[in-house]
C-alpha positions as CSV (number, residue, x, y, z in Angstrom):
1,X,61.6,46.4,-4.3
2,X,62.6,42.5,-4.3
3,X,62.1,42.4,-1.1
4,X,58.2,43.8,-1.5
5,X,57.5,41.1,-4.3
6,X,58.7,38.2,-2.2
7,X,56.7,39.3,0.8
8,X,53.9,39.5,-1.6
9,X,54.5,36.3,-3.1
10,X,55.0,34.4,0.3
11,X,51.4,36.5,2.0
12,X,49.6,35.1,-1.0
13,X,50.3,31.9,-0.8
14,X,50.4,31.6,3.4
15,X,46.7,33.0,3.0
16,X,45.4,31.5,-0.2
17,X,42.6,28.8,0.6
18,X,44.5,26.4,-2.3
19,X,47.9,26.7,-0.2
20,X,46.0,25.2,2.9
21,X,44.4,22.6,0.7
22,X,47.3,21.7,-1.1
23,X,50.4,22.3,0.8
24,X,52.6,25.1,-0.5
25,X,54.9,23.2,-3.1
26,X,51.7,22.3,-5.1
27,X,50.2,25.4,-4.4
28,X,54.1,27.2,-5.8
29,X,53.7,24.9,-8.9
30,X,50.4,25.6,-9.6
31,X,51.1,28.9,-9.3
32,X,53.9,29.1,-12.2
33,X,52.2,26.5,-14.0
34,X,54.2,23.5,-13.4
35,X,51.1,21.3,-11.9
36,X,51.6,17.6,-13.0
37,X,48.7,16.8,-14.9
38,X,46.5,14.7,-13.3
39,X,45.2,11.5,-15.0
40,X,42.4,9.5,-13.4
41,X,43.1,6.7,-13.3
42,X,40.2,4.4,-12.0
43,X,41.4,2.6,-8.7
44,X,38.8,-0.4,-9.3
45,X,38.6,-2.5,-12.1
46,X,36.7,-5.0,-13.1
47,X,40.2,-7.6,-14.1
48,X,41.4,-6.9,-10.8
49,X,38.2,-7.6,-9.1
50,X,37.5,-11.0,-10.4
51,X,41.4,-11.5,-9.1
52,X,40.6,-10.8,-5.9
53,X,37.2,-13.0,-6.1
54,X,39.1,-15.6,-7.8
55,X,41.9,-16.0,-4.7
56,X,40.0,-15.2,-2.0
57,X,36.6,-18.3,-2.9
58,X,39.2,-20.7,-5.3
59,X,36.9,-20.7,-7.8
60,X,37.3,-20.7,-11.5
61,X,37.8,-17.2,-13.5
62,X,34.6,-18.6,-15.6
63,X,32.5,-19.0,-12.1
64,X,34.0,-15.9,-10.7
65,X,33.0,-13.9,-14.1
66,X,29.8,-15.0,-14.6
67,X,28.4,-14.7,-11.0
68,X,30.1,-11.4,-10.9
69,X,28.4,-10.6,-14.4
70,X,25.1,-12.3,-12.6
71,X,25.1,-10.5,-9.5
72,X,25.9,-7.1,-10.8
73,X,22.8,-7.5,-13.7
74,X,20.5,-8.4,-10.9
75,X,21.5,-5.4,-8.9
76,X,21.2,-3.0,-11.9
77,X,17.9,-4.1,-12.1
78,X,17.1,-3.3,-8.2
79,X,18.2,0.4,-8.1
80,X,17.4,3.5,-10.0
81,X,18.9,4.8,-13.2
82,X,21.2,7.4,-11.0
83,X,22.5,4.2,-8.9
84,X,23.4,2.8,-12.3
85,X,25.4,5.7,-13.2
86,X,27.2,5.6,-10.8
87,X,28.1,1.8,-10.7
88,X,28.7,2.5,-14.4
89,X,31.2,5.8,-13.8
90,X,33.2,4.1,-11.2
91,X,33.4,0.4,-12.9
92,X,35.0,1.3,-16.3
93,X,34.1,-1.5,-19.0
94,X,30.5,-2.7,-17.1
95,X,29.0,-3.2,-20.3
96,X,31.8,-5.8,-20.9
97,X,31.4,-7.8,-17.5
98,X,27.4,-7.5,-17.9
99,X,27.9,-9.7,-21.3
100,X,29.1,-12.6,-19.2
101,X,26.3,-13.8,-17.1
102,X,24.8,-16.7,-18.2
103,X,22.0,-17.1,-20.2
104,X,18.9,-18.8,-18.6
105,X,16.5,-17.8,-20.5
106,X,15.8,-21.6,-21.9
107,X,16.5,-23.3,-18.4
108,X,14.5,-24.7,-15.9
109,X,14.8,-24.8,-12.1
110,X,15.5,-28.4,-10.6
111,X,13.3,-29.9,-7.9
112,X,9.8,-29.1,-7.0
113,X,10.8,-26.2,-5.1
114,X,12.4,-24.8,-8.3
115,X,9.1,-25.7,-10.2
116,X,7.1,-23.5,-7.6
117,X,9.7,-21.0,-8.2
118,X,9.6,-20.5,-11.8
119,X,5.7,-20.8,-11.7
120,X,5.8,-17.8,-9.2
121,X,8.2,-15.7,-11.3
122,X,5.1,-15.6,-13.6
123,X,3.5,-13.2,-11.6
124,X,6.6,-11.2,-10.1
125,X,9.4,-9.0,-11.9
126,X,10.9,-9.4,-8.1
127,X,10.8,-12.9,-8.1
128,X,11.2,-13.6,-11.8
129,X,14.8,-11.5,-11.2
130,X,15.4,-13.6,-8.0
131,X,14.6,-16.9,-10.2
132,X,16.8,-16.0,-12.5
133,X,19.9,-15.1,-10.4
134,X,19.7,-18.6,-8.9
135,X,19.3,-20.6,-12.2
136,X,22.6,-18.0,-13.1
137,X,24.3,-19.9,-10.4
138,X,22.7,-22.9,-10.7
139,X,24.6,-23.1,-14.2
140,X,27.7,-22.4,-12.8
141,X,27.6,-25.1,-10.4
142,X,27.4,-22.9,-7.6
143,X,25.6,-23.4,-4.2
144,X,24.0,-21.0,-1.4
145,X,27.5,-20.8,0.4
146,X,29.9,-20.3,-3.0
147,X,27.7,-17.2,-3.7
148,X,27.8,-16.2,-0.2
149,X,31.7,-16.2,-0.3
150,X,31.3,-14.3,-3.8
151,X,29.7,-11.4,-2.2
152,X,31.8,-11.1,0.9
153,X,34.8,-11.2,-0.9
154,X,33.4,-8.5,-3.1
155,X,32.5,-6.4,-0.5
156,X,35.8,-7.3,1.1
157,X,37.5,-5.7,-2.2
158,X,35.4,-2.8,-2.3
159,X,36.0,-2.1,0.8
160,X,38.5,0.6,0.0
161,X,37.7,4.4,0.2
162,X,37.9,4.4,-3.3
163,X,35.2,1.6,-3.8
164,X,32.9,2.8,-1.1
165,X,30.5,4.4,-3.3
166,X,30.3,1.1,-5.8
167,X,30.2,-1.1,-2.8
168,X,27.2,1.1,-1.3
169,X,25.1,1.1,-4.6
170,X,25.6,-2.6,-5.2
171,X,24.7,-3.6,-2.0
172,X,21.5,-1.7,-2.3
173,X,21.0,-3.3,-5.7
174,X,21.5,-7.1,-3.8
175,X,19.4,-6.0,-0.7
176,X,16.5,-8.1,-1.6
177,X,18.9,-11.4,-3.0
178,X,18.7,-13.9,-0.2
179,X,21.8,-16.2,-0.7
């Protein structure tokens, strides 16, 4: 009668779907209810983001954080409210990160260029967002190619299967930012 309950035991787990899935030491602890319980933990993170940023362009954790805070703002205001979801489920603590871009709201652009600029933004959310991203990084004493190395080293640390999803939706979200 042993004999019957082991075959039974070892048919139901070389045909059970889970077994094939899982492999069969999971599939034996699940089955007597020794599964470890699984914690997510979220693989990125915001701390260890601006790390990355912060070694791979040199810059300073304040110029790091606030174009990081800066770009991901202007992006959140590029894609729909299920894109920012998303960034929002897989970036634990955005809120906190969005609360360090820079505040522009009093500045002006420099040069005449930058005069046409603002003027424009009058009559464009598209271009009053662009205008705003640059006098974000004009603040932070950043130029074209500083924020150019911002955003490929953010795409390089995204770049994980993990960070796919982020790095897709925040790429739509800086489609239309021309460094």
């Amino acid at each position: 009668m042993k004999r019957v309950y082991a075959l039974a035991l070892a048919s139901a787990f070389l045909f059970a779907p889970q077994a094939h899935a899982e492999g069969w030491l999971d599939s034996i602890k699940s089955f007597f209810g020794m599964a470890a319980d699984e914690t997510e933990v979220p693989s990125v993170s915001i701390e260890e983001m601006m790390a990355s940023v912060e070694k791979a362009t040199g810059m300073s954790q304040e110029q790091v954080k606030g174009s990081l805070a800066a770009l991901f703002s202007y992006a959140e205001k590029n894609i729909s409210a299920e894109q920012i979801q998303t960034l929002q489920a897989n970036l634990p603590n955005l809120d906190s990160l969005l609360a360090a871009a820079p505040d522009v709201s009093e500045m002006t652009s420099k040069g005449s260029l930058g005069g046409l600029l603002d003027k424009a933004a009058g009559y464009s959310e598209s271009l009053s967002n662009m205008n705003e991203l640059k006098k974000q990084f004009d603040s932070l004493g950043l130029d074209t190619q500083q924020v150019t190395q911002i955003v490929e080293s953010l795409k390089a640390y995204l770049d994980t299967e993990e960070g796919q999803e982020l790095k897709t939706v925040l790429m739509d979200g800086l489609s239309s930012f021309k460094a």
